[in-house]
C-alpha positions as CSV (number, residue, x, y, z in Angstrom):
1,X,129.4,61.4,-42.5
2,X,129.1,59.9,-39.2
3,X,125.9,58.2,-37.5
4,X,124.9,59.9,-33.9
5,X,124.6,57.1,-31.8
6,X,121.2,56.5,-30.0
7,X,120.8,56.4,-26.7
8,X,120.1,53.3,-24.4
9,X,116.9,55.0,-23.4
10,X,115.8,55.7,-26.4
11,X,116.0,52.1,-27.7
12,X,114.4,51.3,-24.6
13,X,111.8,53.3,-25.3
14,X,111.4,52.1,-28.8
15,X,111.2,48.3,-27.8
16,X,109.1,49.1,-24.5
17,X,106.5,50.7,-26.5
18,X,106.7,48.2,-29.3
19,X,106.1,45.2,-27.3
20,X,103.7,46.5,-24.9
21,X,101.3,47.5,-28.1
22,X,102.4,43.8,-29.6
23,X,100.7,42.2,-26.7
24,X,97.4,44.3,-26.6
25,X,98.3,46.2,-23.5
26,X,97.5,49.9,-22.7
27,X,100.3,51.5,-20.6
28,X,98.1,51.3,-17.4
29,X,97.6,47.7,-17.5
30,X,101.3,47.4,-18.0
31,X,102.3,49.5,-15.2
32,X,99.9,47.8,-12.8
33,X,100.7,44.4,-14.1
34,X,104.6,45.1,-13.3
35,X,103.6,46.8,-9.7
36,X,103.4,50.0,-10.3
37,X,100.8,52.2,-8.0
38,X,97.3,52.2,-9.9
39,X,97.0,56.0,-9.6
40,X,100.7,56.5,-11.3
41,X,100.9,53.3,-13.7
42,X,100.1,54.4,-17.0
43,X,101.8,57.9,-16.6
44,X,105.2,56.0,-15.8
45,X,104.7,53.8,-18.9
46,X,104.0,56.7,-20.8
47,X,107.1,58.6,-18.9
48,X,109.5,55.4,-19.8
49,X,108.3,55.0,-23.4
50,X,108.6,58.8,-24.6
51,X,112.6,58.5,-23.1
52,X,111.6,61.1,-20.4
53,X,112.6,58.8,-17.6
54,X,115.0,55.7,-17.1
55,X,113.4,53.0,-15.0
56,X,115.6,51.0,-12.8
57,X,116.8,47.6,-13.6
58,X,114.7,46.1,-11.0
59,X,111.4,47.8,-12.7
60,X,113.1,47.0,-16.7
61,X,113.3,43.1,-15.4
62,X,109.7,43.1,-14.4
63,X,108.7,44.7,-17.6
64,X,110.3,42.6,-19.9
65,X,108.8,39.4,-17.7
66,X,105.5,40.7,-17.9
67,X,106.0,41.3,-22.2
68,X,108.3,38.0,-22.2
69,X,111.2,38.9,-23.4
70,X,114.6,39.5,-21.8
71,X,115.8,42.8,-20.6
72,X,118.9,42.4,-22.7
73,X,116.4,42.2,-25.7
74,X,114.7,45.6,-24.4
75,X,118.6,47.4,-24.3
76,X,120.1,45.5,-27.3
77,X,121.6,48.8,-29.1
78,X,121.0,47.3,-32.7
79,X,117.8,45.8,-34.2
80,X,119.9,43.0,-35.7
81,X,121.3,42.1,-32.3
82,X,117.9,42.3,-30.3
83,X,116.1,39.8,-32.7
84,X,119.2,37.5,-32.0
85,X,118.7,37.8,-28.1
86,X,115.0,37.2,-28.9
87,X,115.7,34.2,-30.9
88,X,118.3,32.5,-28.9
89,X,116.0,32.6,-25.8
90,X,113.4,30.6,-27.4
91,X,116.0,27.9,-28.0
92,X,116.0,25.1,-25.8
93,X,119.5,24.7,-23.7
94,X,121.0,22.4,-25.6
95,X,120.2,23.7,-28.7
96,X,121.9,27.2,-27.4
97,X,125.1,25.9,-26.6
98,X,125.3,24.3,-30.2
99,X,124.7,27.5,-31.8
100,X,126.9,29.6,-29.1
101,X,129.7,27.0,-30.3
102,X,129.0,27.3,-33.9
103,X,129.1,30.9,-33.2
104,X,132.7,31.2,-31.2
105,X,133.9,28.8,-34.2
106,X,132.7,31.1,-37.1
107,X,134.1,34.5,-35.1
108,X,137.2,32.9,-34.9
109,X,137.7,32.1,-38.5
């Protein structure tokens, strides 16, 4: 049996929503706090976190600044791999390029 594949928007969606309620924001204050018109805000939250619409990357970058998190963490296609992203960016620089190389050795063995 195979697994249909999700769609970027839907994970997307998932994470959008699941962030936003993890830092206390309604989907208004989101919106506005990412630029969004005051009069459209919440709708376009809404809009982005029931898959209905794809935001640009411009708008994705601001959202995942204002939730802080990365937008690679927002389209990550696995769970597994999103925590990783979320991880590795609270990592100082030194201490990701250890791990990177400890990862390159391990994928290579």
């Amino acid at each position: 049996m195979t697994s249909t594949p999700t769609s970027i928007r839907s994970v997307f969606a998932r994470r959008l929503r699941a962030c936003r309620l993890e830092q206390g924001l309604t989907q208004r204050a989101l919106g506005v706090l990412v630029g969004l018109p005051e009069d459209v805000a919440g709708v376009r939250i809404n809009r982005y976190e029931r898959a209905v619409h794809s935001c640009d990357i411009e708008t994705a970058q601001k959202i995942a600044r204002a939730l802080g998190v990365s937008v690679a963490y927002l389209f990550a296609e696995t769970d597994q791999l999103a925590e990783l992203i979320d991880e590795f960016g609270k990592l100082s620089g030194k201490a990701q390029d250890a791990l990177l190389l400890e990862v390159r050795r391990k994928a290579t063995t």
